[in-house]
N, C-alpha and C positions, 0 to 999 in steps of 0.2 A: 504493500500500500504506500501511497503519498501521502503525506504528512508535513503541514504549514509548520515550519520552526519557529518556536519563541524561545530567548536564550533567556537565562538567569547568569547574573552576575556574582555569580557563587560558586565554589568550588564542594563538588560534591567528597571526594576525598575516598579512601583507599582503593574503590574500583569502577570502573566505569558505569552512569546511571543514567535513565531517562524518566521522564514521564508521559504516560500516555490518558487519557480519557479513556473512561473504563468504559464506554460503548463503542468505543474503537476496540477494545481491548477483546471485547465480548465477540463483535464482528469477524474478528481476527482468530477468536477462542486463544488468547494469550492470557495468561493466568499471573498477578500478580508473582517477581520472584523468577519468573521466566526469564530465559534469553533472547534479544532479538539484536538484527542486525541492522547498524545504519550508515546510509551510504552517501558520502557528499564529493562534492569536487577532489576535496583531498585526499580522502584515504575512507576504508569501510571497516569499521570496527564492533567488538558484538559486546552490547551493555546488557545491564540488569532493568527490569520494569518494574517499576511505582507507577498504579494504577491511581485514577482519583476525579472528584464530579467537576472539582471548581477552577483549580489550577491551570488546568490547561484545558480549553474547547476540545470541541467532537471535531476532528478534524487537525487537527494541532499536536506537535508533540514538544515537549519540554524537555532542553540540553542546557544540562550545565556545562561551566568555563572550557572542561578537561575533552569533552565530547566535541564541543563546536570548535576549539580549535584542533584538533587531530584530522576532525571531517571534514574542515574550511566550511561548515555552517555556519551564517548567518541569519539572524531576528528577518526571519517571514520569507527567508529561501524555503526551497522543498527540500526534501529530504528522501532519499527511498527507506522504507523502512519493514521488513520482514522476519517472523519468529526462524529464532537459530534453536537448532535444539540443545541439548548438555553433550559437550566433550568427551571423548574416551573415557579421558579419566575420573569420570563421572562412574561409570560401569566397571572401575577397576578399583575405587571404592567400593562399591557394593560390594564386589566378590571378595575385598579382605574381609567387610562385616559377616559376609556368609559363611567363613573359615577356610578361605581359599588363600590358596600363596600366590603372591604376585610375582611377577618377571620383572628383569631390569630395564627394559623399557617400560614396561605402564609403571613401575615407580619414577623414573625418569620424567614420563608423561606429567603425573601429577603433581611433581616438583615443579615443572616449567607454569603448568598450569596457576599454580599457586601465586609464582613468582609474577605473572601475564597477569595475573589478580581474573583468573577465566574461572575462577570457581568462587562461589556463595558464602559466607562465613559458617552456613548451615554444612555447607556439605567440605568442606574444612572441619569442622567439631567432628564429622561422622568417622572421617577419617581420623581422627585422634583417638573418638571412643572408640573405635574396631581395633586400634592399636592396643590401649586398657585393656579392652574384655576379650580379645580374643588373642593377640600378639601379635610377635612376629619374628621367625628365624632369621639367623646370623646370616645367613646369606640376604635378606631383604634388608637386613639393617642396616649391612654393608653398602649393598645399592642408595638405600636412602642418603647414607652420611657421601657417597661421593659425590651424589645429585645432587644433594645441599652445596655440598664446596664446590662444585660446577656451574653453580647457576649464578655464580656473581665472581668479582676481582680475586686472585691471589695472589700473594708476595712470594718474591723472590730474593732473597739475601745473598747468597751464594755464600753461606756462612753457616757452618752446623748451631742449630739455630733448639732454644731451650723454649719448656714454659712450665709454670704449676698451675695448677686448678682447682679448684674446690667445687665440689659440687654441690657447695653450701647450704642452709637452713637452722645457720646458728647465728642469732644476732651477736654482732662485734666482731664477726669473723673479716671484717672485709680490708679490714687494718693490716692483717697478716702479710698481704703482696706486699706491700707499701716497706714492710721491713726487709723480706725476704729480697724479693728482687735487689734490691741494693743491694745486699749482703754475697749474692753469687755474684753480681755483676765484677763488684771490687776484685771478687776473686777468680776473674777470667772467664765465665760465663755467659754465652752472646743470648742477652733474653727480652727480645720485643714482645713485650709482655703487652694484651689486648686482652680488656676486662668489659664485664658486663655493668649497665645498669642494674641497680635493686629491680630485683622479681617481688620478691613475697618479705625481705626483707629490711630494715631498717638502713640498709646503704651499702650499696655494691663498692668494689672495688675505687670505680670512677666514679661514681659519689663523692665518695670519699681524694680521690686525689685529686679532684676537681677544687675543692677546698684551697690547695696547694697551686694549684697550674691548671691550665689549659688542657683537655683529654680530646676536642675531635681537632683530627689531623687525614690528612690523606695518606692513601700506601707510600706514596713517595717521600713527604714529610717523617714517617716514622721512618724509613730506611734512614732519612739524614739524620733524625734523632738518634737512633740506635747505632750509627756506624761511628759519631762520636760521642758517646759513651757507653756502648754494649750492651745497653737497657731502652727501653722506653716504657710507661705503663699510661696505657692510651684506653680509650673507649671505641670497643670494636664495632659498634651500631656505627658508626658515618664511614665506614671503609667499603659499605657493599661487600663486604664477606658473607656468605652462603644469607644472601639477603631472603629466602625463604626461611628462617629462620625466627627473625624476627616477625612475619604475616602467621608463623604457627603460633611464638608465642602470646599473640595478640588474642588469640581465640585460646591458648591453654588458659590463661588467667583467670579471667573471669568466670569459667567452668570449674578450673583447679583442678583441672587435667594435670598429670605428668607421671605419660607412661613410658617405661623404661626405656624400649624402642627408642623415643622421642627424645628420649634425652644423654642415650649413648651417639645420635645422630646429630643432635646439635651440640652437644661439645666438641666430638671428634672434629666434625665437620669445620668448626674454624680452626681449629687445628693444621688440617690438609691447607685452607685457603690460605693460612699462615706460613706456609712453608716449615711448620714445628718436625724436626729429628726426633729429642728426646722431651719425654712428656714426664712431670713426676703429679700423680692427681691426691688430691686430699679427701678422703670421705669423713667427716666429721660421725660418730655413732655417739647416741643415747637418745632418751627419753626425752621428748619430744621436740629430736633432731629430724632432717628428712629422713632417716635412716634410724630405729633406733634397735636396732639389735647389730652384734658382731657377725652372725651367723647369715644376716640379711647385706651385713656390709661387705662381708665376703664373697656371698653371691655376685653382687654388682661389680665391685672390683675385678672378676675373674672375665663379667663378661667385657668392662672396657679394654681389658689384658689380650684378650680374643680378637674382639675390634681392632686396637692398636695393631697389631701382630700383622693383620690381613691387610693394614694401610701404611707398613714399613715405618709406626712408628716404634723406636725403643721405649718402653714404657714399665713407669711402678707404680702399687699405687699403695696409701696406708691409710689405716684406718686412726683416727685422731679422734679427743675426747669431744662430744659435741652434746653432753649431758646437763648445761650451763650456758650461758653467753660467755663468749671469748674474750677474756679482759675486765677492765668496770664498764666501759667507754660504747655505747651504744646510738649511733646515729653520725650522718660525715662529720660537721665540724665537732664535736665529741671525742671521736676518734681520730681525727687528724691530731688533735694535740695528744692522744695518747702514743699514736707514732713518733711524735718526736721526742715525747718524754724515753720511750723506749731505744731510739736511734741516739739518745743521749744519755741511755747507760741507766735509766731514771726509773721506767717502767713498769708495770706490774709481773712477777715471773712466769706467770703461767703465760703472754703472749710470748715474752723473750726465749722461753725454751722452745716455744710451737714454732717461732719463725728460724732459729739456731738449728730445731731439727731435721724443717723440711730442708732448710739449706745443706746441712750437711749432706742430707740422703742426697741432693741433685751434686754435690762435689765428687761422690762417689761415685754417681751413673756417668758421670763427664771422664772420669779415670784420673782424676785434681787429686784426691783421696784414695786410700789402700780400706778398704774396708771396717767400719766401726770407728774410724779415724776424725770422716768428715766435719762430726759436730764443734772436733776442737780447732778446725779451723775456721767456720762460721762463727766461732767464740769470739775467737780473737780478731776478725774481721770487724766484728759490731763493737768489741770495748775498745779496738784503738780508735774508734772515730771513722772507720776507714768507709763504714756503712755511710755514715751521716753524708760524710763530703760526697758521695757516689748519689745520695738521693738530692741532694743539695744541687749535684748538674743535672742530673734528671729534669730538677725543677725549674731550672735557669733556664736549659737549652726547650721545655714544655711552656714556655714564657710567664713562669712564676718568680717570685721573690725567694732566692737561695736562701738566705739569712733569715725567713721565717721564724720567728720563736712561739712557741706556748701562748705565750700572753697576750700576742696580738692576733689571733684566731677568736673570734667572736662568733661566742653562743647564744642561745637564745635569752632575752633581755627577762621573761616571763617564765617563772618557776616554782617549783611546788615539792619539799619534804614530804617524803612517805615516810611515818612514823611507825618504828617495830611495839605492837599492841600487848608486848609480856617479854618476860625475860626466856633465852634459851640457845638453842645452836638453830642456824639454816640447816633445813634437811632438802630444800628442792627450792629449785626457783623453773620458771615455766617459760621456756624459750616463745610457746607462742602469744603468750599473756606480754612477755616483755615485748615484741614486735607488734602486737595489738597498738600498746599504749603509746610508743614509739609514734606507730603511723597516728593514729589521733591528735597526737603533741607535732602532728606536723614534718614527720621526716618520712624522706627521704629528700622531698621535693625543698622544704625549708630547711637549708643547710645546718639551720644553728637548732633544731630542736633534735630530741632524743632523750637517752636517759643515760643517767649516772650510776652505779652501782656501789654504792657502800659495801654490803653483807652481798659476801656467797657462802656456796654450800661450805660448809666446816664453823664458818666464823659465828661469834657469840654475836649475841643480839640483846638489849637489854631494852625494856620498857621504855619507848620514847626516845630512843636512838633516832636518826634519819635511818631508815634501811636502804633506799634510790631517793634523787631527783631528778624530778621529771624538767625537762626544761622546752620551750616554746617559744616562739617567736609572737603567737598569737594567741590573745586572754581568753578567746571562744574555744581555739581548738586545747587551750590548755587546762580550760572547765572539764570539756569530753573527756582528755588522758584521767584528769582526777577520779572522776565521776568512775568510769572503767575499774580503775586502777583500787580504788576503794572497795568498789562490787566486786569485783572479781581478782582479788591478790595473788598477786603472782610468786610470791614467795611462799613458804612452807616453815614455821618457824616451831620449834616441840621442845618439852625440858626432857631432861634425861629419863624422868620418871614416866610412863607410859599410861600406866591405868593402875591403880589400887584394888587388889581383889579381895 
C-alpha cells in the first residue's frame, strides 16, 4: 500500500518504528508488533508497527527522525509500505525454546539480527528465557561468544595482552581492578583493562574510575593509553565490542535474567574482541553473592575453563570470599577514596590481600613468578608506592588529576547513621539489602552517594554505635535508603548467648 508520510521530530530510539492507523492496519491484516517494510527514495528498510485512531489519519503513516532519514522521506511524500514477515531467526528461537540445538549459522543469524535491532525486545526475552529453562551446549555457547565478538570492532595490540574479571555480585567489589591492575602493570604486565558499567550493582569498575578520569575512549585511544603505560582501565560500552551484548543486556535486566549460556558468552566474548591471551576470572562465593555455594562456583568456573580453552584463551579462574561487601567502601566516589587509601598502604586488609592475591596468581600465569611466589611480589609492588605512581599515569594519561588525594573526592553532602539496636558480634550482613539501599541513596548514577561500612561480620557492635552510613546527594532519595534500611536491616547482629532453655 501507499501511505501519505507525516514525520515527527522525534527520535524513536533502539529500533526502527512506524505508525500506522489501525484501519489501514486492519485492511492490510497487520497486527500491532508486526513487521513491515518501507520504501523511499533512499533506501527500504523493515520497522516495527504502532497501531493507533488519532495520530496519524487513515491513509497516512507516521516516521520518526531514524526512519525518514535512512528512506529520504519526507512530511506528505508517499511512501511504499508492505507487511514483512519475522526473520529466520525468529524460527530459530522457537526451536531452542522447543529443546532443539541450534547450528552456527542460525546463532550467527540471530546475533546479527539482534545487532540490525530486526528482532522485538519480546522475542529477545524468548530467547534468553529458552536459554534459562532449557540451555545450551558448549558447542552453541561457543558459537554465541564468537558471534558476539564478531559482530562489532576488535583490538589489536600485537602485544601478549592480560585481563581479570569478576563476575561480580558483591557490593564494593569494583575497587578491586582499580588496585590490581596497577599492581601487574608496574610489574610488567600488558593489561588494557575494559570494565563494565554497574549491572545490579552499586558501581562497576568505571563507575568507579570515572571518579578518577575519563573511561570512554576509542580502540585506538586505548592502544595509545596502554602502549605508554601497559594499562588502561576504560569502559568497554563506547568501543563497539561484541555491541550485541549490551541490546541482550538491556532486556536481561529488567526481567533478571542471567542465564549461564549468556553470560559465559558475554564475558568471553569481549575478551576475543579485546585481543585478551591470558585471562585470570574472579568468582566471588557466598551467601547472597551471585554464586553462593563452592560447589556451584566450581561448576561455573570449569565451564569458563572449557570456553576459554576452545577460544585459545590461557585461563584460571578462583573462587574469592563474596559472603560480605568487599571493603567498608560501597558506591564510586566511596570507593574511589578507598583505592587510594589502599594504593597508599592505608586501607582496609581484606581488599589489600584480595587485590595482592589476584595479582600475584596473574604474575605466575605470565611466568614473572615461580609458583606460590607471586603474592610477594605484588606485596612489594603496592608498599613501595610502585602501584600508586602506575595508577597515578593511568590517571594523567585517562585525562585525570594524578595527584588526587582522599580529601578532595567529594561524597554525598546528605547522610544518615545506622544505629546498632543492642550490644553483640555481626553474624551477617546482606549483600542485597546493602545494594538495595545503595541504589535508593542514589548510586550508581550519583557518584557521591552509597554506603559506608562501620561493623562487619566478626566485629562487636555495641548499643548505639553507627553500624553504616548511608550517604546521598539527594534528601528525597536519602528519606527512601533510610526508610528501606530501617525496615529491612541488612545487618544481623546476636550476643553470644542464643536462647535460655
Amino acid at each position: 500500500m501507499e501511505l501519505s508520510v507525516k514525520t515527527f521530530d522525534l527520535e524513536a530510539g533502539k529500533r526502527f518504528t512506524v505508525i500506522i492507523n489501525e484501519k489501514d492496519m486492519l485492511k492490510e491484516r497487520i497486527r500491532p508488533g508486526d513487521r513491515v517494510s518501507v520504501s523511499g527514495p533512499l533506501d527500504t528498510l523493515t520497522a516495527f508497527v504502532n497501531s493507533t485512531e488519532k495520530i496519524v489519519k487513515e491513509g497516512e503513516i507516521g516516521l520518526f527522525e531514524e526512519v525518514s532519514e535512512k528512506t529520504g522521506l519526507k512530511n506528505k511524500s508517499i511512501g511504499k509500505v508492505e507487511y514483512s514477515p519475522p526473520p529466520n531467526s525468529v524460527h530459530s528461537i522457537r526451536k531452542k525454546m522447543n529443546g532443539g540445538k541450534l547450528s552456527n549459522e542460525q546463532i550467527y543469524e540471530i546475533v546479527r539480527d539482534i545487532v540490525e535491532q530486526n528482532l522485538s525486545e519480546a522475542e529477545i526475552a524468548a530467547f534468553l528465557v529458552a536459554q534459562q529453562t532449557i540451555g545450551m551446549e558448549m558447542d552453541e555457547v561457543e558459537s554465541l561468544t564468537r558471534a558476539m565478538a564478531d559482530s562489532g570492532k576488535k583490538a589489536d595490540y600485537k602485544k601478549t595482552t592480560f585481563t581479570k574479571h569478576s563476575i561480580g555480585g558483591v557490593p564494593g567489589d569494583s575497587k578491586v581492578s582499580l588496585i590490581n591492575i596497577p599492581i601487574v602493570a608496574a610489574g610488567g604486565i600488558f593489561i588494557p583493562k575494559t570494565s563494565s558499567r554497574a549491572i545490579t550493582s552499586p558501581s562497576g569498575t568505571s563507575d568507579t574510575m570515572e571518579v578518577f578520569a575519563e573511561v570512554d575512549f576509542s580502540i585506538d585511544e586505548i592502544k595509545d593509553i596502554a602502549t605508554k603505560c601497559g594499562a588502561a582501565l576504560v569502559w568497554g560500552g563506547s568501543l563497539n565490542m561484541a555491541p550485541a551484548d549490551d541490546l541482550l543486556i538491556r532486556v536481561e535486566r529488567p526481567l533478571k535474567l542471567d542465564p549461564l549460556s549468556q553470560m559465559l558468552a558475554s564475558i568471553m566474548s569481549k575478551q576475543v574482541a579485546n585481543s585478551v591471551d591470558f585471562m585470570l576470572l574472579d568468582v566471588p562465593v557466598g551467601i547472597g553473592a551471585k554464586v553462593e555455594t563452592e560447589k556451584e562456583g566450581k561448576k561455573i568456573a570449569a565451564k569458563f575453563s572449557e570456553l576459554a580453552e576452545r577460544l585459545g584463551i590461557s585461563f584460571k579462574a578462583v573462587l574469592t570470599y563474596g559472603g560480605q561487601p568487599v571493603g567498608h567502601a560501597v558506591g564510586p566516589a566511596l570507593e574511589a577514596i578507598e583505592t587510594l587509601m589502599v594504593l597508599n598502604n592505608k586501607g582496609p586488609p581484606s581488599v589489600t590481600e584480595k587485590a595482592i592475591a589476584l595479582s600475584g596468581i596473574m604474575f605466575e600465569m605470565a611466568g614473572l613468578a615461580s609458583s606460590g611466589q607471586g603474592d610477594a611480589i605484588a606485596k612489594d609492588i603496592l608498599t613501595s608506592g610502585r602501584a600508586l605512581t602506575k595508577f597515578q599515569e593511568i590517571v594523567e594519561l585517562q585525562g585525570g588529576d594524578p595527584k588526587v588525594k582522599p580529601s578532595d573526592i567529594q561524597v554525598g553532602e546528605k547522610k544518615f547513621d545506622i544505629l546498632s539496636k543492642g550490644d553483640g558480634y555481626v553474624t551477617a550482613v546482606s549483600n542485597e539489602r546493602i545494594c538495595k539501599i545503595a541504589h535508593l541513596a542514589g548510586a550508581p548514577k550519583d557518584k557521591g552517594a552509597g554506603i559506608y561500612l562501620h561493623k562487619k561480620v566478626g566485629h562487636n557492635a555495641k548499643k548505639g554505635e553507627p553500624i553504616f552510613t548511608i550517604y546521598s546527594e539527594s534528601g528525597k532519595k536519602l528519606d527512601d535508603a533510610i526508610k528501606f534500611a530501617l525496615k529491612y536491616a541488612p545487618y544481623q547482629i546476636e550476643g553470644m548467648i542464643i536462647e535460655e532453655i
